[in-house]
Each structure stands twice: as structure tokens, then as C-alpha cells.
DSSP file (Angstrom, degrees, kcal/mol; ACC not computed):
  #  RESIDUE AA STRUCTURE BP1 BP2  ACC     N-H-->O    O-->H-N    N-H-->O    O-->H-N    TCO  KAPPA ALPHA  PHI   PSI    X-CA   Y-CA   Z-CA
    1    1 A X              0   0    0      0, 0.0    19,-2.8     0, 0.0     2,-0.5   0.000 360.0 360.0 360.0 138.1  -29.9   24.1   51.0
    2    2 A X  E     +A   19   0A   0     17,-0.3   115,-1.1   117,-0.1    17,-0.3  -0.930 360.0 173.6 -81.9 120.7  -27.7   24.7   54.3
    3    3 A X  E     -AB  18 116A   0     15,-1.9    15,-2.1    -2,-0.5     2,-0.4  -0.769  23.6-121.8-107.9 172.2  -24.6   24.2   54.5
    4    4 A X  E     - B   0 115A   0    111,-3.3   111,-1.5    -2,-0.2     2,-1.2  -0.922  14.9-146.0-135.2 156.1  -21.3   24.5   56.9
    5    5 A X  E     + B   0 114A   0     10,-3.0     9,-1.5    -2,-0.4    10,-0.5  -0.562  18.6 176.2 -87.4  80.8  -18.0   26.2   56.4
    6    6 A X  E     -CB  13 113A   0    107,-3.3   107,-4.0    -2,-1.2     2,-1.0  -0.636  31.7-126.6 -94.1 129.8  -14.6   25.0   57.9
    7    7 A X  E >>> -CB  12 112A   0      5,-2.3     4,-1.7    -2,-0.3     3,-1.2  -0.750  10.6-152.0 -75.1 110.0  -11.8   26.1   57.5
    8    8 A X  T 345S+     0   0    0    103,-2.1    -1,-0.1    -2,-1.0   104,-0.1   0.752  96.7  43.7 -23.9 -58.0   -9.4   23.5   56.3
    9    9 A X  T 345S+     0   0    0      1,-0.2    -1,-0.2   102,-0.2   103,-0.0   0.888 127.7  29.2 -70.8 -27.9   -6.2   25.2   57.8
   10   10 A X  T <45S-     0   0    0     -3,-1.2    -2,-0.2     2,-0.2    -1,-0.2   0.753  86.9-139.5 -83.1 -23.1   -7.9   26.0   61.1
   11   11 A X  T  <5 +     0   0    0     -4,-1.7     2,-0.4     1,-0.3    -3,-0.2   0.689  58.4 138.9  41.7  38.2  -10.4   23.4   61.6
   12   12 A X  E   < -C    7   0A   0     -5,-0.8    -5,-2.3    92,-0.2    -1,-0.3  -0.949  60.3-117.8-116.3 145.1  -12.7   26.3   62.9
   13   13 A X  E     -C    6   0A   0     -2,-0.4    -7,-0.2    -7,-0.2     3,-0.1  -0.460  25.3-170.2 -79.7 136.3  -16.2   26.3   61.8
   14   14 A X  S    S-     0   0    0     -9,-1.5    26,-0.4     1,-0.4     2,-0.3   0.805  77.3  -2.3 -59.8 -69.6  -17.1   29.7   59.6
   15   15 A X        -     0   0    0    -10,-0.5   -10,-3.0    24,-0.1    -1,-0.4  -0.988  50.4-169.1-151.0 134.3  -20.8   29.2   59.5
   16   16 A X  S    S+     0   0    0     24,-2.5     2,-0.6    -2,-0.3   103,-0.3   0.646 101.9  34.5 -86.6 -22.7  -23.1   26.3   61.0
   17   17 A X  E    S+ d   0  41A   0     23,-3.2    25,-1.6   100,-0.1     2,-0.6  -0.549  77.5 165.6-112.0  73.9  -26.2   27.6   59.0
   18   18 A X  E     -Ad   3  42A   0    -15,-2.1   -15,-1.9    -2,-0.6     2,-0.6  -0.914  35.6-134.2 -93.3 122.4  -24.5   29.3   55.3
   19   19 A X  E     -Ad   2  43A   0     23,-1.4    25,-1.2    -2,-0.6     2,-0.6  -0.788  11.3-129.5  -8.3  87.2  -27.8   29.8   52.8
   20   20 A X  E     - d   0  44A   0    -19,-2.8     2,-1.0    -2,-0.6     3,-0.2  -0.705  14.3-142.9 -55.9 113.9  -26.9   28.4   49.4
   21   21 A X        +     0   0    0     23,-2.3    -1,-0.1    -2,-0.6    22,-0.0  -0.309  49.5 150.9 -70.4  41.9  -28.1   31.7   47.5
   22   22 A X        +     0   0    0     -2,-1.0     2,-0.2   -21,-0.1    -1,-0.2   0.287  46.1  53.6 -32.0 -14.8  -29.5   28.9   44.4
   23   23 A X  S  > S-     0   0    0     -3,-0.2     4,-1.1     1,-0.1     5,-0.1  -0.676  88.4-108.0-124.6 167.0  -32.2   30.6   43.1
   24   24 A X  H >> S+     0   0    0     -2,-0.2     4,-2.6     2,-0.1     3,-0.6   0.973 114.6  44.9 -64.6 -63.0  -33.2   33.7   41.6
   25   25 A X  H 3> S+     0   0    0      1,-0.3     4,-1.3     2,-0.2     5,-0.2   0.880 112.5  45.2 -55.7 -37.1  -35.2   34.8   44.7
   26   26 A X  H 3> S+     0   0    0      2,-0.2     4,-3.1     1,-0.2    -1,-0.3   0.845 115.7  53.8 -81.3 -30.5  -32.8   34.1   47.7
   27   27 A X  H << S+     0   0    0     -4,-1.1    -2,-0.2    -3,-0.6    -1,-0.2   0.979 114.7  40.5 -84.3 -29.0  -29.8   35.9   45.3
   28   28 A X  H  < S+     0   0    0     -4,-2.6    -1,-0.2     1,-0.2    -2,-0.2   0.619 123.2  37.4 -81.7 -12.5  -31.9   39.0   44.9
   29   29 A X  H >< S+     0   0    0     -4,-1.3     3,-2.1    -5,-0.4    -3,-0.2   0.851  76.8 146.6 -80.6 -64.4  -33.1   39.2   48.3
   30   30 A X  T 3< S-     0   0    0     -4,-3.1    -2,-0.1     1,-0.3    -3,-0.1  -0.095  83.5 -26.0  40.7-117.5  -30.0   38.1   50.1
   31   31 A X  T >  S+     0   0    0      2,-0.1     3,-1.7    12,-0.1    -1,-0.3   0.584 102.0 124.9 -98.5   4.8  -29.9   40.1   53.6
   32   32 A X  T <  S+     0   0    0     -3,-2.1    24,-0.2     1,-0.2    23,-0.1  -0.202  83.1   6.1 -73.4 146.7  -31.9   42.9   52.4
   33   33 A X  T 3  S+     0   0    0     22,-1.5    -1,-0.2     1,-0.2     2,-0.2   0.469  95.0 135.7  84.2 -14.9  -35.0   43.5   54.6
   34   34 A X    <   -     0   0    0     -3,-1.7    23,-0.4     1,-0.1    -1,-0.2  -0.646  46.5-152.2 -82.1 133.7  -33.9   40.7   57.4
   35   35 A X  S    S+     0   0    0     -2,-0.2     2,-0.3    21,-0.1    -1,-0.1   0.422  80.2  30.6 -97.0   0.1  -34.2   41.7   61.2
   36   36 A X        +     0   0    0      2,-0.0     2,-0.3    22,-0.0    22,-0.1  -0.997  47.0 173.0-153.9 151.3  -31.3   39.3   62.5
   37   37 A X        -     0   0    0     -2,-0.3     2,-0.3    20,-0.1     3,-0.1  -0.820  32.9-173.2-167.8 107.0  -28.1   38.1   60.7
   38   38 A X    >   -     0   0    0     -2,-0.3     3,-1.0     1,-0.1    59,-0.1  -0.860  35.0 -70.3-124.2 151.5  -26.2   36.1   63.9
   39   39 A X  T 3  S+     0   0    0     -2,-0.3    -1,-0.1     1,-0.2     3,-0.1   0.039 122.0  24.7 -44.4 148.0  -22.6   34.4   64.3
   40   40 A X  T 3  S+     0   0    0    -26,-0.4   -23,-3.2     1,-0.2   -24,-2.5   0.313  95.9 105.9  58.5   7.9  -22.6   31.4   62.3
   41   41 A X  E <   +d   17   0A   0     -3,-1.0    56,-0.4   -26,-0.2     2,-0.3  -0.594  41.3 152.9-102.0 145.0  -25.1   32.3   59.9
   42   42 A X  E     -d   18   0A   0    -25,-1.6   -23,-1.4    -2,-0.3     2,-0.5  -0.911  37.2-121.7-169.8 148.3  -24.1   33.2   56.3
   43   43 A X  E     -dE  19  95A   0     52,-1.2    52,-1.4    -2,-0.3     2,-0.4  -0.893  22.3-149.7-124.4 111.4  -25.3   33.3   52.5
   44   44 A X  E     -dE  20  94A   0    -25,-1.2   -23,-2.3    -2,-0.5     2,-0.6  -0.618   8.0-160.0 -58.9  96.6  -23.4   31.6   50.1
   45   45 A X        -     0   0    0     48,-2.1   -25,-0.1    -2,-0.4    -1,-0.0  -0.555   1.6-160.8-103.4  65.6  -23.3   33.0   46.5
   46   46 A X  S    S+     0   0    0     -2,-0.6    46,-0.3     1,-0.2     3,-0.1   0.425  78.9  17.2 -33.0 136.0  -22.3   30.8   43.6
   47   47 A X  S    S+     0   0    0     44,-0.6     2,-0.3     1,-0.2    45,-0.2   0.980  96.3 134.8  61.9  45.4  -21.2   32.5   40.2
   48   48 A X        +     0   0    0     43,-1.7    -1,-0.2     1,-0.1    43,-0.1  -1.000  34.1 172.7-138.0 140.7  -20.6   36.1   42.0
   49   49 A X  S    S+     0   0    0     -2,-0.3    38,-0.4     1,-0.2     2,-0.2  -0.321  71.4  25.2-145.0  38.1  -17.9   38.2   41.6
   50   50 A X        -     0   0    0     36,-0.2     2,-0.2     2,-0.0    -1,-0.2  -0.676  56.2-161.4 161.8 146.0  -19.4   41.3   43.8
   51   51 A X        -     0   0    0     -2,-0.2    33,-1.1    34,-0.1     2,-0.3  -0.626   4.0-161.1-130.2 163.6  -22.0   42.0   46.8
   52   52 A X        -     0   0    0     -2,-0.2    31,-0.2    31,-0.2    29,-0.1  -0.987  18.1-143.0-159.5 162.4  -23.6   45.2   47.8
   53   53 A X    >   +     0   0    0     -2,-0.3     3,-1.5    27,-0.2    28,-1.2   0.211  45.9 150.0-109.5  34.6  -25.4   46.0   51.5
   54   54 A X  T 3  S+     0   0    0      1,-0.3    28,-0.1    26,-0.2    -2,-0.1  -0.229  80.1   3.4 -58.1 165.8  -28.6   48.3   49.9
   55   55 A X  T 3  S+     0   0    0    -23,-0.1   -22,-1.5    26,-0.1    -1,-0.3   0.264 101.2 125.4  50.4  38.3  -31.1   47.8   52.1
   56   56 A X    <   -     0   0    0     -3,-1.5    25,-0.4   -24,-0.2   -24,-0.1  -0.765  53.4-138.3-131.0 165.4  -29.5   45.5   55.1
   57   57 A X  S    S+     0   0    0    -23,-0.4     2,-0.3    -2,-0.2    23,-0.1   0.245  78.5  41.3-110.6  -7.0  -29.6   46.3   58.4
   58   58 A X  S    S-     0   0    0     21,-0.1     2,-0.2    -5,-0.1    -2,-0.1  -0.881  75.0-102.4-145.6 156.7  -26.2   45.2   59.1
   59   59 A X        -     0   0    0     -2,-0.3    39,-0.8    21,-0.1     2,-0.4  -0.731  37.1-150.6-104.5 160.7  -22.0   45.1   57.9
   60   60 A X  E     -GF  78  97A   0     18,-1.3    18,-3.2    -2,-0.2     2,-0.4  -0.906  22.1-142.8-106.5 127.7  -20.5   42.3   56.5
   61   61 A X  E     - F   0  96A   0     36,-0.7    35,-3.8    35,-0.5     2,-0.4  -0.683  31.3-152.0 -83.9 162.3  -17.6   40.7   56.2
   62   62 A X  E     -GF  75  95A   0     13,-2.6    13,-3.3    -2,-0.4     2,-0.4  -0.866   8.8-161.9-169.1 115.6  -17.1   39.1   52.7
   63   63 A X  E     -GF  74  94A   0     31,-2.3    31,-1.1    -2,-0.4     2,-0.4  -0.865   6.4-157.9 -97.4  90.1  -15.2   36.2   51.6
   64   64 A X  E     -GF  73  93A   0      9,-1.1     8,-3.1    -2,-0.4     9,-1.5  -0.624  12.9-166.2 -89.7 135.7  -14.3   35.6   48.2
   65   65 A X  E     - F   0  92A   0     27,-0.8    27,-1.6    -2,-0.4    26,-1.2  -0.843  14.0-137.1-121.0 144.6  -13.5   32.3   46.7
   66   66 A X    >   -     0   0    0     -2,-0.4     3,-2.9    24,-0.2    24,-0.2  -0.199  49.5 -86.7 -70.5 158.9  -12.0   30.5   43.9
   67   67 A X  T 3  S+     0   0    0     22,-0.4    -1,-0.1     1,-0.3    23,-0.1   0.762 124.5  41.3 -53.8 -19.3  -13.1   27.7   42.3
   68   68 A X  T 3  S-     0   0    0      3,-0.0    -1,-0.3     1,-0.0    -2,-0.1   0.126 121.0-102.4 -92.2  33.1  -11.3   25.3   44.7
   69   69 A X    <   +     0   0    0     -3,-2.9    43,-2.8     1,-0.2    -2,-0.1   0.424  63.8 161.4  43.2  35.0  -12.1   27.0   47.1
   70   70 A X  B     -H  111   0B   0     41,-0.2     2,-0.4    -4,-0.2    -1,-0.2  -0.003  52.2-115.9 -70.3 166.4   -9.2   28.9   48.0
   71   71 A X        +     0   0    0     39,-0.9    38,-0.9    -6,-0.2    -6,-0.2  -0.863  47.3 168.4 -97.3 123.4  -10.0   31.8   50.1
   72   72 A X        +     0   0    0     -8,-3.1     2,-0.3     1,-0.5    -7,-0.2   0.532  65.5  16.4-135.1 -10.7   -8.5   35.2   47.0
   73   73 A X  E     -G   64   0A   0     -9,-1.5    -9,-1.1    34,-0.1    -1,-0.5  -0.961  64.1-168.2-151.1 150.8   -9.9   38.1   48.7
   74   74 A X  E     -G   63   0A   0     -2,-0.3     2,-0.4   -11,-0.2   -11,-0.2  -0.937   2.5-165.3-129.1 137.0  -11.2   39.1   51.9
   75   75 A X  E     -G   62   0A   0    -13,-3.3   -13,-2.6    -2,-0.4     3,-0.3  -0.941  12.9-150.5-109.1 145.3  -13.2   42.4   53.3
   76   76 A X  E     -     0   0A   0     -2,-0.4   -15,-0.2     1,-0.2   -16,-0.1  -0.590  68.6 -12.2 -98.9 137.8  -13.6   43.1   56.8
   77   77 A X  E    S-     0   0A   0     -2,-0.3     2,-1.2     1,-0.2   -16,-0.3   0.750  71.5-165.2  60.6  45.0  -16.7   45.0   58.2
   78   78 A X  E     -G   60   0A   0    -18,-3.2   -18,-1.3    -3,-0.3    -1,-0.2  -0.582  21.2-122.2 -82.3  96.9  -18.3   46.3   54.9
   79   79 A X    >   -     0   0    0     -2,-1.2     3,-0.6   -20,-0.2    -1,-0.1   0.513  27.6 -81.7  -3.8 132.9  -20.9   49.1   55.7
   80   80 A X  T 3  S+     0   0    0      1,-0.2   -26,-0.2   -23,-0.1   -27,-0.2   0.002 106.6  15.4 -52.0 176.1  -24.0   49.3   55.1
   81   81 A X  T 3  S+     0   0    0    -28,-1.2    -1,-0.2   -25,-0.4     2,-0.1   0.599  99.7 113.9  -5.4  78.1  -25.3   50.5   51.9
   82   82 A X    <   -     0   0    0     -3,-0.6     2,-0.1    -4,-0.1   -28,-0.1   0.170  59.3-122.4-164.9-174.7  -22.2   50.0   50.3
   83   83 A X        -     0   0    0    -31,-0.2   -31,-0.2    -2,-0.1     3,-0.1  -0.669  16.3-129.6-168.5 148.2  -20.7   47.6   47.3
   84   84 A X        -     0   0    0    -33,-1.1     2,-0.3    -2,-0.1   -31,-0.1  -0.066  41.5 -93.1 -69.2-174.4  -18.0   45.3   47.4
   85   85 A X        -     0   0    0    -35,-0.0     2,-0.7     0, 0.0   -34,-0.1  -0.671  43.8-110.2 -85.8 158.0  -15.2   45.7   44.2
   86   86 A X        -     0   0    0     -2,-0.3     2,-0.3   -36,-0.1   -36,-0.2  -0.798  35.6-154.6 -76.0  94.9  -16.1   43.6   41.8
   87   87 A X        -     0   0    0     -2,-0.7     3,-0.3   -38,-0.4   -14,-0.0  -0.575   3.2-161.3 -75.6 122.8  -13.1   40.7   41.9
   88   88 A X  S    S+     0   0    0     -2,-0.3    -1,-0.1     1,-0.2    -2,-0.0   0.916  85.6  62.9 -85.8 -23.0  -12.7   38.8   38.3
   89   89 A X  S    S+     0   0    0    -17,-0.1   -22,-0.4   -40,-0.0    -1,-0.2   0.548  87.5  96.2 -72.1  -6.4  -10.8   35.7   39.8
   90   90 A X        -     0   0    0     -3,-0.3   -24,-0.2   -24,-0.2     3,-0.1  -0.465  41.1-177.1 -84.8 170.0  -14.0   34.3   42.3
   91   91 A X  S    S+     0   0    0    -26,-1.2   -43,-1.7     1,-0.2   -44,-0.6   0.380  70.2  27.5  -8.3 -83.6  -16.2   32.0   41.8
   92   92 A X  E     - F   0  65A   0    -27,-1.6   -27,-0.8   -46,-0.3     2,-0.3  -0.730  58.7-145.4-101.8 162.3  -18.1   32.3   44.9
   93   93 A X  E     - F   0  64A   0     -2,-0.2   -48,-2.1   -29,-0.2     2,-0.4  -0.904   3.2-160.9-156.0 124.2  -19.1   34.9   47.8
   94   94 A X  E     -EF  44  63A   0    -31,-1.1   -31,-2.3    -2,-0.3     2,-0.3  -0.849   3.4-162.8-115.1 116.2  -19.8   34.6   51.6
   95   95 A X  E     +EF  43  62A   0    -52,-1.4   -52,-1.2    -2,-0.4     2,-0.3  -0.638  25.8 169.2 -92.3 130.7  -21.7   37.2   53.5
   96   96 A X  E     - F   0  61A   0    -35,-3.8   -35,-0.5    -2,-0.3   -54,-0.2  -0.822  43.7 -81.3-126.5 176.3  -20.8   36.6   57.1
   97   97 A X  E >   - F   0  60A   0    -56,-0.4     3,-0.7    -2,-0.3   -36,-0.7  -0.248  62.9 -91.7 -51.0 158.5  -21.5   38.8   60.4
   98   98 A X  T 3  S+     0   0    0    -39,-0.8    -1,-0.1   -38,-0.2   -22,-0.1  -0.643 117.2  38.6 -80.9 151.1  -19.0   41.6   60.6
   99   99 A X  T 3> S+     0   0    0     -2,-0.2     4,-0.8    -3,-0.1    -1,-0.2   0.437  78.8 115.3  73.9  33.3  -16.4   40.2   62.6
  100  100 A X  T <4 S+     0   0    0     -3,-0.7     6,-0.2     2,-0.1    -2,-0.1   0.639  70.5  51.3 -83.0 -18.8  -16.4   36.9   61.4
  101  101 A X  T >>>S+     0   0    0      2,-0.2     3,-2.9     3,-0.1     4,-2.9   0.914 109.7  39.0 -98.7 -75.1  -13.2   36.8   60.0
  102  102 A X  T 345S+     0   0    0      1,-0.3    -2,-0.1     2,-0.2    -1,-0.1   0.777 109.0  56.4  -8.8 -61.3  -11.2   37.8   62.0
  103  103 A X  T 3<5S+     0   0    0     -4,-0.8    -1,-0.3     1,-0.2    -2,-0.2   0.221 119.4  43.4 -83.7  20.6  -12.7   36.2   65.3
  104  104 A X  T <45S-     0   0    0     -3,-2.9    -2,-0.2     2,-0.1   -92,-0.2   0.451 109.1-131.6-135.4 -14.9  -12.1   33.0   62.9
  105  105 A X  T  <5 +     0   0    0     -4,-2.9    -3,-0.2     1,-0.3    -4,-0.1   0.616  40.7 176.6  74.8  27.8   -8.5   34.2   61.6
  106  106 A X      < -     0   0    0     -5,-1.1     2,-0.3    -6,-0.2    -1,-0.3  -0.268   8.4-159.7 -43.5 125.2   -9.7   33.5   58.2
  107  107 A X    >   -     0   0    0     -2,-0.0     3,-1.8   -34,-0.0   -36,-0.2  -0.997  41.2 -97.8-143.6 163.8   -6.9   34.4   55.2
  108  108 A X  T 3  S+     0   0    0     -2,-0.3   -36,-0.1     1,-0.2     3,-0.1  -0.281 115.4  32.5 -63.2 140.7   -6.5   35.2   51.8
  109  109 A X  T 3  S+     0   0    0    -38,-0.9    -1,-0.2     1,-0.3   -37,-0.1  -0.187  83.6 130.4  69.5 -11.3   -5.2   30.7   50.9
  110  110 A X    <   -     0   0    0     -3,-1.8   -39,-0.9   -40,-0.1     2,-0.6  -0.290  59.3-130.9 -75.5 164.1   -6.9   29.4   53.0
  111  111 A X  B     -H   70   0B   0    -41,-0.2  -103,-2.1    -3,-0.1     2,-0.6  -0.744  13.5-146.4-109.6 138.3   -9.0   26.5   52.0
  112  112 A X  E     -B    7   0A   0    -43,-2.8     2,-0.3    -2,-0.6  -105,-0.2  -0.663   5.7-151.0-106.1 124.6  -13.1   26.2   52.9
  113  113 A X  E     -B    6   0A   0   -107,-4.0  -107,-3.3    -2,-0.6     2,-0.5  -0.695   8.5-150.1 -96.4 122.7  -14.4   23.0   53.5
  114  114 A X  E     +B    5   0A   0     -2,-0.3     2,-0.4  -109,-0.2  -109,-0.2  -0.872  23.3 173.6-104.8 106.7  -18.3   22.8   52.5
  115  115 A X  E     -B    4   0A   0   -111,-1.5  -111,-3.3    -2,-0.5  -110,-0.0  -0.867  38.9-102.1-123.0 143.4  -20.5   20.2   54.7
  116  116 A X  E     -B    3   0A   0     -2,-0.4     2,-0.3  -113,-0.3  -113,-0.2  -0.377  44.2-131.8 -34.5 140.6  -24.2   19.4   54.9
  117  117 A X        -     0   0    0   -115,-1.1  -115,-0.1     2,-0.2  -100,-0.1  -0.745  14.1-153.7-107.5 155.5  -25.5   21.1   57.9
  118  118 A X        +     0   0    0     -2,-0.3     2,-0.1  -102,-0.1  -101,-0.1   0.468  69.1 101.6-106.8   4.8  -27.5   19.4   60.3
  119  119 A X              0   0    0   -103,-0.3    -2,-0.2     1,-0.1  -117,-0.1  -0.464 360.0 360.0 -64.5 142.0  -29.1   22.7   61.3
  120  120 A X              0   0    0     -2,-0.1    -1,-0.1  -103,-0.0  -103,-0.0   0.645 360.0 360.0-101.9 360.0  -32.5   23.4   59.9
């Protein structure tokens, strides 16, 4: 499933194309091995409370969220082969392009509004 990600407090779009990571295959795959990972693009990871960049070509920012969907931690620009800390308060986690956050002035309260995308 695709979705996209507004932020409530900005009304600026996160990602038009976000990945629901739903499955076994898409959460264990994630970015590893993918030759493009472009602004507005992201993978959404239900029931995660940690990330890692093994085998991606690119850094991330990564957004964790609570079960309403509060914004409770964010990291900026996480290297490649890396791992995030492992946060006990999330819920979810969103791999974005590095500099997503930022250029979108995302912060730890805010809240992220989850829509059907019309993107395929």
C-alpha cells in the first residue's frame, strides 16, 4: 500500500509515495539493494522500534512515531551502514531521504497525517 504523510502542524506533505513495510519481504528488504530513494518517497514501518542502513546506498533521516502519531524522536542524516537506537516509546518508523526533515521543519510533537496516495 502507498500512502502520504502531512504534517498536521505544517500542512506540508512528508512523502507523496511512503511504502507500507506490511509484510515480511518489504520489512526485511526495506532500502537495502535499491538504486534510487528520491524526495517524497519513504518506507513506513509499523511495530518498529529501530532501523539500520546495512546494505543501502544512501542516509536517512528517521522519524519515529507514537501510536497517535505524534512525531517522539527524530534523526537527521543517518549514515550508511549504521543503526538507529532502539526507542521503546514508538510504534512506527519512517525512512525518508536525508534531508527530509529539515527541508520539511518536521519536530519531535508534531502530528502525521496518513492519506491514500494517488501515486502508483
Amino acid at each position: 500500500m502507498i500512502v502520504k504523510i502531512i504534517n498536521s502542524r505544517t500542512g506540508t506533505d512528508i512523502a507523496l509515495k511512503a511504502k507500507l513495510a506490511d509484510n515480511f519481504w518489504i520489512r526485511a528488504m526495506g532500502l537495502q539493494f535499491k538504486r534510487s530513494f528520491e524526495k517524497g518517497d519513504a518506507i513506513v514501518f509499523p511495530k518498529c522500534n529501530g532501523v539500520h542502513t546495512l546494505f543501502s546506498r544512501f542516509n536517512l533521516d528517521i522519524i519515529f512515531l507514537d501510536k497517535n502519531r505524534v512525531v517522539t524522536n527524530v534523526i537527521e542524516n543517518l549514515p550508511k551502514w549504521r543503526f538507529s537506537p532502539f526507542i521503546l516509546k514508538p510504534l512506527t518508523v519512517i525512512e525518508l531521504p536525508a534531508g527530509t526533515i529539515k527541508e520539511t521543519g518536521t519536530m519531535i510533537g508534531d502530528e502525521l497525517v496518513f492519506e491514500k496516495s494517488e501515486c502508483p
